[in-house]
C-alpha positions as CSV (number, residue, x, y, z in Angstrom):
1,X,35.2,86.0,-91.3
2,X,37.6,82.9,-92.1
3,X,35.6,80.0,-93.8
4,X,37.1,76.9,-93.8
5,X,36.6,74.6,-96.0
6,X,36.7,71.0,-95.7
7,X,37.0,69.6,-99.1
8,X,36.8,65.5,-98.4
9,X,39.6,64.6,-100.8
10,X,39.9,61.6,-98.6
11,X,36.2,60.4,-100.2
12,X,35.9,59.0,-104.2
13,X,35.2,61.4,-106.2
14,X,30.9,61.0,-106.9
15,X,30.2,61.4,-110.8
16,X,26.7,62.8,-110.1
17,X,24.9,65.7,-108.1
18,X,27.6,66.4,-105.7
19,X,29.3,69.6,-103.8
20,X,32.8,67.4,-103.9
21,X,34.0,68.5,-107.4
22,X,37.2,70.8,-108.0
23,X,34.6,73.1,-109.9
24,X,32.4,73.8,-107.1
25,X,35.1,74.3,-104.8
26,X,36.4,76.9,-107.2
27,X,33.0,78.4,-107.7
28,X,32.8,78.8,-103.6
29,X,35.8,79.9,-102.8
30,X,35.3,82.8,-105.6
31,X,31.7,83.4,-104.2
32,X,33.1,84.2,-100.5
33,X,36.1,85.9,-101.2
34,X,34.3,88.5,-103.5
35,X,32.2,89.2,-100.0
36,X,35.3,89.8,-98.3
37,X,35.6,86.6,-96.5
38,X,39.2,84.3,-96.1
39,X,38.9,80.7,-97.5
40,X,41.3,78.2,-96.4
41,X,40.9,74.4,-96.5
42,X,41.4,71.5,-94.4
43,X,41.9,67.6,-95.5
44,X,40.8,64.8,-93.8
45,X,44.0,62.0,-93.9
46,X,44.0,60.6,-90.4
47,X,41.8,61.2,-87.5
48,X,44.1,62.0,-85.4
49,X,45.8,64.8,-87.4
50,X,41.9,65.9,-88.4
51,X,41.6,66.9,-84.6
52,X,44.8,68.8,-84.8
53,X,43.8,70.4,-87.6
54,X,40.6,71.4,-86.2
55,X,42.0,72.3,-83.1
56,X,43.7,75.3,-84.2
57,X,40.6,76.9,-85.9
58,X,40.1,79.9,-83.6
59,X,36.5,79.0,-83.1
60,X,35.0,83.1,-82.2
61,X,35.9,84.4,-85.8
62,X,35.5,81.5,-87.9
63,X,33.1,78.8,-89.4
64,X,33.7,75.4,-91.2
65,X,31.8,74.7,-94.3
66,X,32.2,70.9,-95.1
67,X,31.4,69.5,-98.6
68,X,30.6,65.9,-97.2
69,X,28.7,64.5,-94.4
70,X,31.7,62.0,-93.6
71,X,35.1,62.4,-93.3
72,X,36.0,59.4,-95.4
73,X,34.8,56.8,-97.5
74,X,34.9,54.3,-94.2
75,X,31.1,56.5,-93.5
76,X,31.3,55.7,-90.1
77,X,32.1,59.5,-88.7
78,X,29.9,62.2,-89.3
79,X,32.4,65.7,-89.5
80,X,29.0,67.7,-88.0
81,X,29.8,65.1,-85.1
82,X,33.9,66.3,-84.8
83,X,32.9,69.2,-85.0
84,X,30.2,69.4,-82.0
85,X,33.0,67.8,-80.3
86,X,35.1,70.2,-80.2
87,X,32.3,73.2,-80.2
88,X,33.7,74.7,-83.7
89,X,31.0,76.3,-85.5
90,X,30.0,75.2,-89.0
91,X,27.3,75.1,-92.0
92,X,24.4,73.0,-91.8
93,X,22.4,70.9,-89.7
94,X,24.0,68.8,-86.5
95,X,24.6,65.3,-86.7
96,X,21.8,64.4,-85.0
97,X,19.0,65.5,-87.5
98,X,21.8,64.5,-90.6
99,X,21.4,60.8,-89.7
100,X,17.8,61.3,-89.1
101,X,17.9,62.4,-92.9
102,X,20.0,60.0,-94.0
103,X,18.7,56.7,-92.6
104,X,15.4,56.9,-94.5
105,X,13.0,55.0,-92.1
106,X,13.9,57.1,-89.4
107,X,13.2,60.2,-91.3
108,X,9.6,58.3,-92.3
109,X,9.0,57.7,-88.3
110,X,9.4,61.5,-87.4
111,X,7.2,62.5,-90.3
112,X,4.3,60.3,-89.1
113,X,4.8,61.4,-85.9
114,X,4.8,64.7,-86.9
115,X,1.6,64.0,-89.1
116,X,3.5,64.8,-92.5
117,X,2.0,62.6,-95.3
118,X,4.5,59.8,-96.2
119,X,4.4,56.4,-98.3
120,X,3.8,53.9,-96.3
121,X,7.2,51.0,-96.2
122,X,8.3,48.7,-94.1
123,X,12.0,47.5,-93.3
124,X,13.6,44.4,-94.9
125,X,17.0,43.7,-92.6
126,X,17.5,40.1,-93.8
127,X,16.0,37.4,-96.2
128,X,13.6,36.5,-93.5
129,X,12.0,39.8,-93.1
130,X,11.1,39.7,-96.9
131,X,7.6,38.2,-96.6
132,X,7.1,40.1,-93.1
133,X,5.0,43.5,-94.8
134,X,2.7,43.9,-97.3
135,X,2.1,46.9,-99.1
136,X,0.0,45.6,-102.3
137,X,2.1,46.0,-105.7
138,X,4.0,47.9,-107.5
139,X,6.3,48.3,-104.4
140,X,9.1,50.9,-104.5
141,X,12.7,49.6,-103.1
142,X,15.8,51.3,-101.8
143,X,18.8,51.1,-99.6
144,X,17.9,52.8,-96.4
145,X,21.1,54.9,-96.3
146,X,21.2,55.7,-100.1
147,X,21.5,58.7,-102.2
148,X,20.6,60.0,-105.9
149,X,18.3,57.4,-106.4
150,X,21.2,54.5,-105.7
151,X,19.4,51.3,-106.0
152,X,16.1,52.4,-106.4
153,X,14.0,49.6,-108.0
154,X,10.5,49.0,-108.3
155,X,8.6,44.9,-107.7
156,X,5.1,44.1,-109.6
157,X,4.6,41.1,-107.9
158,X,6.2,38.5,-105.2
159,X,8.7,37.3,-107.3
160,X,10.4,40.4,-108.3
161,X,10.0,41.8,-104.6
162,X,12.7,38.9,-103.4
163,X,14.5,38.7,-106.1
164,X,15.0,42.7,-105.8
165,X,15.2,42.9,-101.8
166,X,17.8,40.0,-101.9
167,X,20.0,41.7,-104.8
168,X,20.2,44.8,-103.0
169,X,20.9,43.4,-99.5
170,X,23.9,41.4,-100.9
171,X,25.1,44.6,-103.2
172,X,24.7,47.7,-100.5
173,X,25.1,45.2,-97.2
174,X,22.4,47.4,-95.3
175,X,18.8,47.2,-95.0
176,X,16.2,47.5,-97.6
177,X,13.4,49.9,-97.1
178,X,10.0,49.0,-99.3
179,X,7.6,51.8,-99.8
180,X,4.4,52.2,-101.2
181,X,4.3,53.8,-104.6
182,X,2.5,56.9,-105.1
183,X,1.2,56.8,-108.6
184,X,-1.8,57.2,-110.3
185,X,-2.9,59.5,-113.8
186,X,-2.0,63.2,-112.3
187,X,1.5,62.3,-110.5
188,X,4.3,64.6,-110.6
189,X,7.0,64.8,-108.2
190,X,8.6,67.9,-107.1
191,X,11.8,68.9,-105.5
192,X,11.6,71.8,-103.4
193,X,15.1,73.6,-101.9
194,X,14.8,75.0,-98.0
195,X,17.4,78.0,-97.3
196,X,17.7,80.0,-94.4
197,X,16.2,79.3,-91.0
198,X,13.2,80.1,-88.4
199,X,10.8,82.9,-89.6
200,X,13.7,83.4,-92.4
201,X,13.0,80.9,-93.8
202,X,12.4,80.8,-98.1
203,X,11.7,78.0,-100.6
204,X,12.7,77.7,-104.2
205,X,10.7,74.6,-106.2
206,X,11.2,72.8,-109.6
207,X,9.3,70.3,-110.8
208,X,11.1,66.7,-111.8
209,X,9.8,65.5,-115.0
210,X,9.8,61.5,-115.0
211,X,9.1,59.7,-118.1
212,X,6.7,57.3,-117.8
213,X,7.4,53.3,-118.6
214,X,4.5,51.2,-118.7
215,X,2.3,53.2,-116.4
216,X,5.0,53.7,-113.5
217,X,7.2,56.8,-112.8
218,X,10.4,56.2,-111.1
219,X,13.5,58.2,-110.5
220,X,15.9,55.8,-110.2
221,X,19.7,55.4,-111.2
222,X,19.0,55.1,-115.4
223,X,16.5,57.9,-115.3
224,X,18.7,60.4,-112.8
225,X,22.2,59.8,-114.1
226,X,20.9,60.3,-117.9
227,X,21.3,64.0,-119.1
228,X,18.2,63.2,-121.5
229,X,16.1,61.8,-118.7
230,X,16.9,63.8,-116.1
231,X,15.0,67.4,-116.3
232,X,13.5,69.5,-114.5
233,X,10.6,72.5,-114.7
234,X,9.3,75.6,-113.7
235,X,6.6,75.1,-111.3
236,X,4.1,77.7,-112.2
237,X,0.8,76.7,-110.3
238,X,0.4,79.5,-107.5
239,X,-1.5,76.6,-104.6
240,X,0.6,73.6,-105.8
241,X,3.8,76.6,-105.0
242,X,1.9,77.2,-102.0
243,X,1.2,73.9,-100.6
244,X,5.2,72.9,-101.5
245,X,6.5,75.6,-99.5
246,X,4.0,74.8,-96.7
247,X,5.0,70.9,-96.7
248,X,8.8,71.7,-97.4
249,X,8.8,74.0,-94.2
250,X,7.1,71.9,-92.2
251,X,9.2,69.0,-93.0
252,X,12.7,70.6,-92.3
253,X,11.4,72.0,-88.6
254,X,10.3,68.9,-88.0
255,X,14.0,67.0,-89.1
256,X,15.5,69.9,-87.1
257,X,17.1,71.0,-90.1
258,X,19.6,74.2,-90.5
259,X,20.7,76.4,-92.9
260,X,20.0,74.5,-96.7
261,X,18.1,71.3,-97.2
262,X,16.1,69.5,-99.8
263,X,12.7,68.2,-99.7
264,X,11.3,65.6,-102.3
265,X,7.5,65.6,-102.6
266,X,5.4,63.1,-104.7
267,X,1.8,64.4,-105.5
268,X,-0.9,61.8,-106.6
269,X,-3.4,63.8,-108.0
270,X,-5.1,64.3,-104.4
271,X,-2.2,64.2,-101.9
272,X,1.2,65.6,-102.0
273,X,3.5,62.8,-100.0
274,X,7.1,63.8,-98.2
275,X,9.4,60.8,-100.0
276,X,12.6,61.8,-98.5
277,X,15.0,64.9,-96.9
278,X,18.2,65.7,-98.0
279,X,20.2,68.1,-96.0
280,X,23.3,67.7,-98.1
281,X,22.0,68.8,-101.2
282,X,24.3,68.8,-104.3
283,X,25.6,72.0,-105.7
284,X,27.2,70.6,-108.6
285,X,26.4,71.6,-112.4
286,X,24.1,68.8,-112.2
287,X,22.3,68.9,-108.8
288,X,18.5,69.5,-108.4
289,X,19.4,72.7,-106.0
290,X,21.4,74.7,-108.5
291,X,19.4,74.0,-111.3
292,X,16.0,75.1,-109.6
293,X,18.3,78.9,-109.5
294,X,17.8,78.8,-113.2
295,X,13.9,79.5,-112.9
296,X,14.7,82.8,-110.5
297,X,17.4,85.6,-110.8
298,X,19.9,84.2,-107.8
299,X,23.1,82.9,-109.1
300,X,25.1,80.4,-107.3
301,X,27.6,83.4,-105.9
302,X,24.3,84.7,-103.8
303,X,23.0,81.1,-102.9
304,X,26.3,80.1,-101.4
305,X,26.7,83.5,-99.5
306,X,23.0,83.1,-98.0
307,X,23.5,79.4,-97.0
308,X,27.0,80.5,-95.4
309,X,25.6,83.8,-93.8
310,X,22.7,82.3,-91.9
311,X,25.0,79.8,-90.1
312,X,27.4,82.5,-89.2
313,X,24.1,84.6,-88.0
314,X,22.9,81.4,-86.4
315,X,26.7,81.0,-84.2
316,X,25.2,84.9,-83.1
317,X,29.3,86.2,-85.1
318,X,29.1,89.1,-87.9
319,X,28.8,88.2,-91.3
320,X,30.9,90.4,-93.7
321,X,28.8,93.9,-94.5
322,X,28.8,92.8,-98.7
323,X,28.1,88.9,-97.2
324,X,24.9,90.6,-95.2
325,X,24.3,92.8,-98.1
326,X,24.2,90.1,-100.9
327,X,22.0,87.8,-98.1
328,X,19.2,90.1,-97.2
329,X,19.0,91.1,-101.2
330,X,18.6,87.7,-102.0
331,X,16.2,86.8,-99.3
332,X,14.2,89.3,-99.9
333,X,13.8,88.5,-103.9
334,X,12.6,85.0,-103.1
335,X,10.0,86.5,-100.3
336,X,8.7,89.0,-103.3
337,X,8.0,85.8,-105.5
338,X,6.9,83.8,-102.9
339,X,4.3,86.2,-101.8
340,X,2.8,86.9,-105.5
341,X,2.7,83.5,-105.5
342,X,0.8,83.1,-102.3
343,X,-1.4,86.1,-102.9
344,X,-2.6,84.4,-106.2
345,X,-3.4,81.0,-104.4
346,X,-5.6,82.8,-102.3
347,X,-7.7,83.5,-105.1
348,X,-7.7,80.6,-106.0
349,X,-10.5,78.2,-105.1
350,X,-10.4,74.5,-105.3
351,X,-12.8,71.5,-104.1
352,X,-11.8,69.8,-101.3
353,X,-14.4,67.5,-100.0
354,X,-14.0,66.1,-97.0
355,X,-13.5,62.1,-98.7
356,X,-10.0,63.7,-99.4
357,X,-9.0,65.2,-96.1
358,X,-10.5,62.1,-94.5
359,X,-8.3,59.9,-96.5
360,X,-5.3,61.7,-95.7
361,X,-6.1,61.6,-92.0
362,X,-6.4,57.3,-92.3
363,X,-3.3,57.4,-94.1
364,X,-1.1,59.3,-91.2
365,X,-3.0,57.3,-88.7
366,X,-2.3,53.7,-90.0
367,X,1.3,54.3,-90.9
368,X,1.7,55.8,-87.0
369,X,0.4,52.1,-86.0
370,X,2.3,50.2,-88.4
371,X,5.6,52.5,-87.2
372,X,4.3,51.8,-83.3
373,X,4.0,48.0,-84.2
């Protein structure tokens, strides 16, 4: 099989939790040539030569893996879209459900139509909207179109919410989505990594340890770009594992997600809340994805051959016999924890009365009719 890899030289290099480092590109090209694949790379310095580039990709025995969602640092083409252009296969979900994921209230609008618990927000487009929602304080704050935790702020009162929503319209010049903060004594926040797809699907989970300031836990820029803030555990708890996996699942066949994905979940004590989809998931030293393969016995070689293979079985070509090989062995580890896992949540009993399931019911029904208003 020939992989090609485009490598998005033509974006800035990011400093944090990103596939677009010389390192990874290393690592991946290693990791599919031991499975006896070819690796070859293409560049992104005009559009026009891209689609001659492209063009001579013989599409039946080949498959493009692309370590950005755009092909420049203009982020107004997605390369899934070039690439359903011109029918050439490649890794990861279409362009369709990538914007979905990316543009954060539309994500938010398929979840509640889809009745997957989500914190309740509202969109701030211009100064005028600021005043428009109400979500009672504190109030969580973030470019709609952002990534690891850019601009994520947090308002305790009127004041702050302004003077926050006006800073960050002026600095990322696109709209600002507000959110309801999921808090409270028992809150953790997980990260849980979707590989594969349909009924081969598997999930691998870490939690993401927060410190607290003042009451509030928030993953934003200082916290997530600090090596001595930014950790993550084991999670050990067979029915939180279970109920992860369940959300996580749901939540990428709903986005219409393929191949890899991310799903962050915040749990209040009482209800575990969908925050956000990424299906461009680092794979840097420093991404949430790779460093959950610490808790299991996959190394990054596997991972990178699984995400690769199921796209190439996906396209209905042949994967290479050692690519197969290394896939179905890797698969089938994470099935044998998963299903411990679930066999020890099933004896395990909790209390759920029916204040809790009722509360989560209101919850999905009043953000559908703030979404339909």
């Amino acid at each position: 099989m020939n992989i090609i890899v485009f490598n998005a030289d033509g974006l800035k290099p990011a400093e944090f939790n990103t596939w677009r480092t010389k390192k990874v590109e290393i690592e991946i090209t290693k990791a599919l040539k031991e499975t006896g694949n070819n690796v070859s790379f293409i560049n992104f310095h005009h559009l026009k030569r891209f689609y001659q580039d492209l063009r001579k990709i013989k599409c039946d025995e080949s498959i493009v893996l692309a370590l950005s969602e755009y092909v420049d640092d203009n982020r107004d083409i997605f390369v899934s879209n070039v690439l359903e252009e011109l029918r050439i296969p490649f890794v990861g979900s279409g362009s369709e459900a990538v914007c979905n994921a990316l543009l954060k209230e539309k994500a938010k609008a398929i979840f509640v139509k889809d009745e997957i618990l989500t914190p309740r927000f509202f969109m701030v487009s211009s100064d005028e909207d600021i005043n428009k929602g109400f979500l009672g304080y504190p109030v969580v704050l973030k470019p709609r179109g952002s990534g690891s935790s850019e601009g994520v702020s947090i308002a305790h009162n009127q004041d702050q919410f302004e003077k926050i929503a006006k800073y960050l319209l002026a600095e990322f010049k696109q709209p600002v989505i507000a959110e309801e903060y999921i808090g409270g004594k028992n809150c953790r926040e997980y990260t849980v990594g979707v590989l594969n797809n349909d009924e081969n699907r598997v999930t691998i989970f870490a939690e993401i340890i927060i410190p607290e300031t003042n009451g509030i836990k928030l993953l934003d820029e200082k916290v997530k770009n600090n090596p001595e803030t930014d950790k993550i555990s084991e999670v050990n708890d067979s029915l939180i594992k279970e109920k992860l996996r369940n959300i996580a699942l749901k939540t990428m066949r709903s986005i219409d997600g393929k191949d890899v994905g991310r799903v962050d979940i915040r749990y209040d004590g009482s209800h575990f809340y969908v925050l956000e989809i990424n299906l461009f998931p680092g794979l840097g030293d420093d991404s949430y994805l790779r460093r959950t393969l610490n808790f299991s016995d996959i190394g990054f070689d596997k991972l990178i051959n699984m995400i690769v293979c199921s796209a190439i079985l996906r396209y209905k070509m042949k994967p290479t016999q050692k690519m197969m090989a290394i896939s179905a062995y890797t698969q089938k580890e994470i099935e044998r924890s998963a299903s411990k896992q679930r066999a020890a949540a099933i004896g395990t009993t909790t209390r759920k009365g029916t204040k809790t399931k009722a509360k989560a019911r209101d919850h999905i029904k009043e953000c559908k009719l703030q979404w339909q208003n």
